[in-house]
C-alpha positions in Angstrom: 6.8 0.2 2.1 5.7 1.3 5.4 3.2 4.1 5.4 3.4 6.9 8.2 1.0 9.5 10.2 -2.9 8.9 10.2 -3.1 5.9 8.3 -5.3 3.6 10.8 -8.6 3.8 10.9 -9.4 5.4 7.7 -10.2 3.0 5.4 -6.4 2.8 3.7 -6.2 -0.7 3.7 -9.5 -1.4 1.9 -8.6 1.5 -0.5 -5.6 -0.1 -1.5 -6.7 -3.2 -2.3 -9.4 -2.0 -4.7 -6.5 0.3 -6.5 -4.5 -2.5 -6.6 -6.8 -4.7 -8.0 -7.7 -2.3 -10.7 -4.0 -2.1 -12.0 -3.7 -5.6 -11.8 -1.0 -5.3 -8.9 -0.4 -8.5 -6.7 1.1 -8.2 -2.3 -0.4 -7.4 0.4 -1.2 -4.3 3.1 -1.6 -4.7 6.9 -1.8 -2.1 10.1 1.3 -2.5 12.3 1.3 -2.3 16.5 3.0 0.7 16.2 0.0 2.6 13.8 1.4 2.6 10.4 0.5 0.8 7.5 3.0 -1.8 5.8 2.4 -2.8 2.5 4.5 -5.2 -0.4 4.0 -4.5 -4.1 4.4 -7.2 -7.2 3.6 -5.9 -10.7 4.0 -3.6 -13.6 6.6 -0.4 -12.8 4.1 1.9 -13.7 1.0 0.6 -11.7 3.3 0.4 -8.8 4.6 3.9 -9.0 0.5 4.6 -9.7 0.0 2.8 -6.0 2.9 5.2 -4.6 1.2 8.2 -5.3 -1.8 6.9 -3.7 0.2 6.0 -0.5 1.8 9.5 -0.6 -1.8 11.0 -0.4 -3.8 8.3 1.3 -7.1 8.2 0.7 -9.5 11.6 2.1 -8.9 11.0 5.8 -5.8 10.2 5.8 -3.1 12.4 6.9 0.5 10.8 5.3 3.3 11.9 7.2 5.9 9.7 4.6 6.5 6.6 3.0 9.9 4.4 3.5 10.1 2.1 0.5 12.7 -0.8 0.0 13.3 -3.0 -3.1 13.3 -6.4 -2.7 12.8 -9.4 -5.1 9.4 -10.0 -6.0 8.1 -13.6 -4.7 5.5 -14.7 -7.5 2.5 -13.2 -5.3 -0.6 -14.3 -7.1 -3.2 -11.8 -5.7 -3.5 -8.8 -3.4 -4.9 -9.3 0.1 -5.6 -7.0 3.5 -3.6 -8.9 6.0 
């Protein structure tokens, strides 16, 4: 998914990871060049439509424009990591 609006800088990332981590959600989140945040999901439908509704909303300083999100095949991602 690729996160868009004020998404840098506000402690998305970091917030993320802990959320992910508590559902037990594997992938990884990163800031992109152009100042959104790109993120890949592996885990249980549920958590991962949990971790949508956070991206929606960002966390408090965050200002989410939208979210694109594409399916892909999951690749067996073993834990979750701020890239």
């Amino acid at each position: 998914m690729i996160i868009h609006g004020r998404v840098q800088g506000v402690f998305f990332r970091d917030t993320m990871r802990r959320r992910a981590e508590a559902r037990g959600v594997t992938g990884w989140v990163t800031n992109r060049g152009d100042g959104t945040v790109e993120a890949a999901l592996e885990g249980r439908e549920a958590d991962i439509e949990a971790l949508l509704g956070f991206c929606r909303q960002g966390p408090a300083r965050a200002e989410v424009e939208r979210v694109d999100v594409r399916s892909e095949e999951p690749e067996g991602l073993k834990d979750f990591k701020i890239e």
